[in-house]
C-alpha positions in Angstrom: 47.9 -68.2 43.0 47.6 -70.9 45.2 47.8 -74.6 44.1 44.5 -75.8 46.3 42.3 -73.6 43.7 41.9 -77.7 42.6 39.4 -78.3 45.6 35.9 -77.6 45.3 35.0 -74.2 45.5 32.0 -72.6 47.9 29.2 -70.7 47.3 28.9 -67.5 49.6 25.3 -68.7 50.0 25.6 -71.9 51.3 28.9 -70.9 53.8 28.1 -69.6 57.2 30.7 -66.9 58.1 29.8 -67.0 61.7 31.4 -70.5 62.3 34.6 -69.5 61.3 35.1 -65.8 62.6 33.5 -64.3 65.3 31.3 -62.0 63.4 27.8 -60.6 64.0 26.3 -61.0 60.6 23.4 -58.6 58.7 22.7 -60.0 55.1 21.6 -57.0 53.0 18.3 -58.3 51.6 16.7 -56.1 49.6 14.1 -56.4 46.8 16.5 -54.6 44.0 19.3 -56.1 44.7 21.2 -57.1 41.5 21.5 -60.2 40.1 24.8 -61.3 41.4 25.3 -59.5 44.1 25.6 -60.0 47.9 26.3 -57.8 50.5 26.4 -58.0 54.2 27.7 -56.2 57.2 29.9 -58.1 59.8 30.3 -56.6 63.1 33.4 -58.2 64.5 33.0 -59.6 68.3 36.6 -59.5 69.2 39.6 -56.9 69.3 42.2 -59.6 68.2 41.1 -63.2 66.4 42.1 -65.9 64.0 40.4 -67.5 61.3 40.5 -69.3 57.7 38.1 -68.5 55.1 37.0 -70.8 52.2 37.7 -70.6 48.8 34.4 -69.1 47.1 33.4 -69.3 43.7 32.5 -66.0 44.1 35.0 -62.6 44.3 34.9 -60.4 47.2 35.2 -57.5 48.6 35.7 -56.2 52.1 35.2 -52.8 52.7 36.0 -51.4 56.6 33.6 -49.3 58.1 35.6 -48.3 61.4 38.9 -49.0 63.3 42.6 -49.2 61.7 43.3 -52.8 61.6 46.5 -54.7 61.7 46.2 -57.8 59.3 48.2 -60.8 58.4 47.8 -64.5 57.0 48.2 -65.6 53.9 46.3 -64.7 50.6 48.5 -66.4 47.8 51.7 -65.8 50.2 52.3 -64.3 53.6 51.1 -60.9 54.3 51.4 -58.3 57.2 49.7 -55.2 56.6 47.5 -51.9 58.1 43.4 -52.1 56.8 41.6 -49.1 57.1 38.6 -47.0 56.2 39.1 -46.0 52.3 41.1 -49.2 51.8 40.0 -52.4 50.3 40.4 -56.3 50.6 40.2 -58.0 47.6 40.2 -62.0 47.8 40.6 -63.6 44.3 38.0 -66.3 43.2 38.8 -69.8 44.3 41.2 -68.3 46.7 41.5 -69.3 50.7 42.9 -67.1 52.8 44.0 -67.2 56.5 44.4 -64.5 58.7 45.0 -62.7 62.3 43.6 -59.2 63.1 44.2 -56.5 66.1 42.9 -53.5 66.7 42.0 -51.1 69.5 38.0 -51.8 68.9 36.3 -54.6 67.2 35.6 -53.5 63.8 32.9 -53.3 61.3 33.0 -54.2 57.7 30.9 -54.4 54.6 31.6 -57.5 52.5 30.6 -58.1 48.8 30.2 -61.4 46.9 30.0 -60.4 43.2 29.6 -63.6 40.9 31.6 -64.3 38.4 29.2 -63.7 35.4 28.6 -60.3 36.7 32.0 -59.3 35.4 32.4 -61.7 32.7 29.3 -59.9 31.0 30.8 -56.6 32.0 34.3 -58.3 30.2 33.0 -59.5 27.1 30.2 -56.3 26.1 31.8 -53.2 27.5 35.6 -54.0 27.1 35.3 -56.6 24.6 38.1 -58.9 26.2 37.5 -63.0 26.6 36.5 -63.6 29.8 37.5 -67.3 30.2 40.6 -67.3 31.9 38.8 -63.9 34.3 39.8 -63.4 38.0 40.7 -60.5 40.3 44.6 -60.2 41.8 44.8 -60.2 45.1 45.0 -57.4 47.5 45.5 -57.2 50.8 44.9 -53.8 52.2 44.4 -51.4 48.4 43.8 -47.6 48.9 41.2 -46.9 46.2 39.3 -44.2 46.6 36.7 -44.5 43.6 35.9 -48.4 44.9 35.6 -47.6 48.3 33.2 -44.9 47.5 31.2 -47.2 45.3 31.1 -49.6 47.9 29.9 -46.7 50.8 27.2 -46.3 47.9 26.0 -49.6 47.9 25.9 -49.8 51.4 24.2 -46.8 52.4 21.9 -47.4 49.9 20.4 -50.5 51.4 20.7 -48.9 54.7 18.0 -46.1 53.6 16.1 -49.1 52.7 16.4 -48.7 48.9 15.1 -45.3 48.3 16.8 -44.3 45.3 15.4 -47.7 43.6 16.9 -51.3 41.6 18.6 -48.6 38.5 20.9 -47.3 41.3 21.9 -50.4 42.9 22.1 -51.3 39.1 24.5 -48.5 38.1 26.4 -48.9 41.6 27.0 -52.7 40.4 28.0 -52.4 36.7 30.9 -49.4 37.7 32.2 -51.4 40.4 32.8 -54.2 37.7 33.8 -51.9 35.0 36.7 -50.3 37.7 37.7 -53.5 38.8 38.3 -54.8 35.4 40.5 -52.2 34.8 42.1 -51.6 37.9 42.3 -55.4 39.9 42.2 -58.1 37.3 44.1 -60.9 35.7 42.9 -59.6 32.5 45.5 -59.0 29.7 43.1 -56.8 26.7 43.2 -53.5 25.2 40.0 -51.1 26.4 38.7 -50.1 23.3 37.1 -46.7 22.7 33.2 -47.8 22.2 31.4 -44.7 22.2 33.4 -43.6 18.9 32.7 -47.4 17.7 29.0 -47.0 18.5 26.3 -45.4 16.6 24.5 -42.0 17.9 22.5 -43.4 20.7 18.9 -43.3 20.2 17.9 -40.9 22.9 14.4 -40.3 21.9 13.8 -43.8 22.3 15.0 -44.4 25.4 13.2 -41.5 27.1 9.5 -42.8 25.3 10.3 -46.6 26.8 10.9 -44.6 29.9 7.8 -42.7 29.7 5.8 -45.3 29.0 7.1 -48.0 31.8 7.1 -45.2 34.4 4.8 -47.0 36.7 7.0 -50.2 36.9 10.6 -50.9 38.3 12.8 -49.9 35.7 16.5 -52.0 35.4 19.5 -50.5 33.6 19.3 -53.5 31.6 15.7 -52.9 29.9 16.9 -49.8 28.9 20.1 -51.1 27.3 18.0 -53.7 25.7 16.1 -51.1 23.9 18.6 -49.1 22.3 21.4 -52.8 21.7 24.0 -51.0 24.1 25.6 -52.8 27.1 24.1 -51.4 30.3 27.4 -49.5 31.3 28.0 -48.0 27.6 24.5 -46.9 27.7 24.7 -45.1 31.2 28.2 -43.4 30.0 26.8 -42.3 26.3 23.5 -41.2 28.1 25.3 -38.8 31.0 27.4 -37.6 28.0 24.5 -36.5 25.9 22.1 -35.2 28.8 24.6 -34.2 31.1 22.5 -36.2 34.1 22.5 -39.7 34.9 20.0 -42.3 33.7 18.6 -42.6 37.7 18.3 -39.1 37.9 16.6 -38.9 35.0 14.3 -41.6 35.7 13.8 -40.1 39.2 12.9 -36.7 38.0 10.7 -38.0 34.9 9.1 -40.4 37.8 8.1 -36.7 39.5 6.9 -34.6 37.0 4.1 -37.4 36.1 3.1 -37.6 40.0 3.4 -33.9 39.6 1.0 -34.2 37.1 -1.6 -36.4 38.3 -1.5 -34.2 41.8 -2.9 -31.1 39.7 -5.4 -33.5 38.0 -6.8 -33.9 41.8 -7.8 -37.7 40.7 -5.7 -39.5 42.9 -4.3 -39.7 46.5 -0.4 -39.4 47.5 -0.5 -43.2 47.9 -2.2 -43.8 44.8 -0.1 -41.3 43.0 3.5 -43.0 44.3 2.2 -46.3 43.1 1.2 -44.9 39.8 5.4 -43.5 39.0 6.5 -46.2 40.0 7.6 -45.7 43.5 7.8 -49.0 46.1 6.6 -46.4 49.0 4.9 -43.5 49.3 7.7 -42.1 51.7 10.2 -42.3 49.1 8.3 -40.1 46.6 7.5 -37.6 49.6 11.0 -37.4 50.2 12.0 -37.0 46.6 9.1 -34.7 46.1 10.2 -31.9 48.1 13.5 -32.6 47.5 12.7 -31.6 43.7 10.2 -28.8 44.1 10.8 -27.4 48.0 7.4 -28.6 48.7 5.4 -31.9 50.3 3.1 -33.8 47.7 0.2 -32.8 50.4 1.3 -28.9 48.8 -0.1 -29.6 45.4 -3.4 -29.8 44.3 -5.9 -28.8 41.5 -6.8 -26.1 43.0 -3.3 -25.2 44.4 -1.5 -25.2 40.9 1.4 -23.1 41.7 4.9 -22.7 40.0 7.4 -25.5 41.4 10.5 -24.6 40.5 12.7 -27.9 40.7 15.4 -28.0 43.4 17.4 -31.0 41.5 20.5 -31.4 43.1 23.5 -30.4 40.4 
């Protein structure tokens, strides 16, 4: 690691990216965003440019969108490499880095800031390691398939404006800690088998506190609190004795309630979205007919038909 990790560190909040590198910027601001978490897109201006980065107190992430890249600088120590789509660039906390890119069109990348007490919870509950001396290892240009899928997630997901709701994003977040616990950090501890540790998770209970919080955003972390399970050992012990995840779960319980109150011919679509919990009434249209084949506008009480659910396997 580098000996100026002494010098104060930077938040990613209070830096402005654009006065070092030539960048178009787009924060991702979004209501559900997790706590911890921030993502933006960064259109570069140029096809070749130089420029130093801070250290942050924060860990990221850059994930390319487009182009093949030719990289160097220094991370740690010298580097000359080849960044591309499906490849990541992972910059250690309290890290600065320099660098010069090339490539044939001015790229586009997603970058994540992930705090450090985002995986030092993930550390300590799911993995039970000590988190105090935490950080990720630096990597310059990392094929990893399963992060860079996570990240396109992410990503896409607060492109469609946050349709599938804060227990994705949620979900998205605690994985992506989980993987690069195991797979990109300093950490030196033995990943213990917790779901044979654990008692029988108490799924009754989790699907009434779902039931009855239906109309309200619901966080993985509620949930977790209900049952005394970390949120990522409750969404793994969950899938594992459902066979669905909690968000699809929580998506299709959300539907058979506006389902429900359709039929009862009380309410309008609008009032009905509100009611299960949905932040716009597009969003349950589009899951809607996603589930049964149908719009909302389809069912009524005096159109009480048998909707066979199109849930997506």
């Amino acid at each position: 690691m580098s000996n100026a990790v002494q010098a104060p560190l930077v938040s990613s909040t209070d830096f402005d990216l654009a006065s070092v590198a030539p960048f178009q910027l787009l924060h991702a601001e979004h209501a559900d965003m997790p706590d911890g978490i921030q993502v933006m897109g960064a259109e570069f201006v140029h096809r070749a440019h130089g420029f130093e980065l801070p250290m942050y107190e924060e860990y990221t992430i850059t994930c390319p969108l487009r182009s093949v890249v030719e990289l160097r600088g220094t991370l740690g120590r010298p580097f000359h490499t080849t960044l591309q789509p499906g490849m990541l660039h992972i910059v250690p906390r309290g890290e600065a880095g320099s660098y010069h890119y090339r490539c044939q069109e001015p790229p586009s990348m997603g970058i994540f800031f992930l705090a450090p007490r985002v995986l030092a919870r993930v550390a300590e509950e799911t993995i039970e390691c000590d988190s105090a001396h935490l950080n990720l290892l630096p990597r310059t240009a990392e094929p990893d398939a399963l992060l860079y899928e996570l990240c396109q997630a992410f990503l896409g997901e607060l492109l469609n404006g946050g349709i599938a709701g804060k227990l994705y994003l949620e979900s998205l977040t605690q994985t992506m800690a989980v993987h690069l616990l195991r797979r990109h950090s300093t950490m030196a501890c033995h990943t213990l088998a917790r779901a044979e540790a654990q008692p029988e998770l108490r799924l009754r209970r989790v699907q009434e506190f779902i039931e009855a919080n239906l109309h309200r955003q619901i966080s993985l972390a509620d949930i977790a609190a209900e049952v005394h399970l970390s949120p990522y050992h409750l969404g793994r012990v969950f899938k594992r004795a459902t066979g669905v995840s909690l968000h699809q779960y929580l998506i299709a319980q959300r539907l058979e309630r506006g389902r429900a109150l359709l039929e009862s011919g009380d309410y309008t679509i609008n009032e009905v979205a509100t009611l299960v919990g949905f932040a716009a009434h597009s969003h349950f249209n589009l899951h809607f007919k996603r589930r049964y084949g149908v719009p909302p506008s389809a069912v009524g009480p005096k159109r009480r038909v048998g909707l066979a659910p199109h849930w997506p396997g």
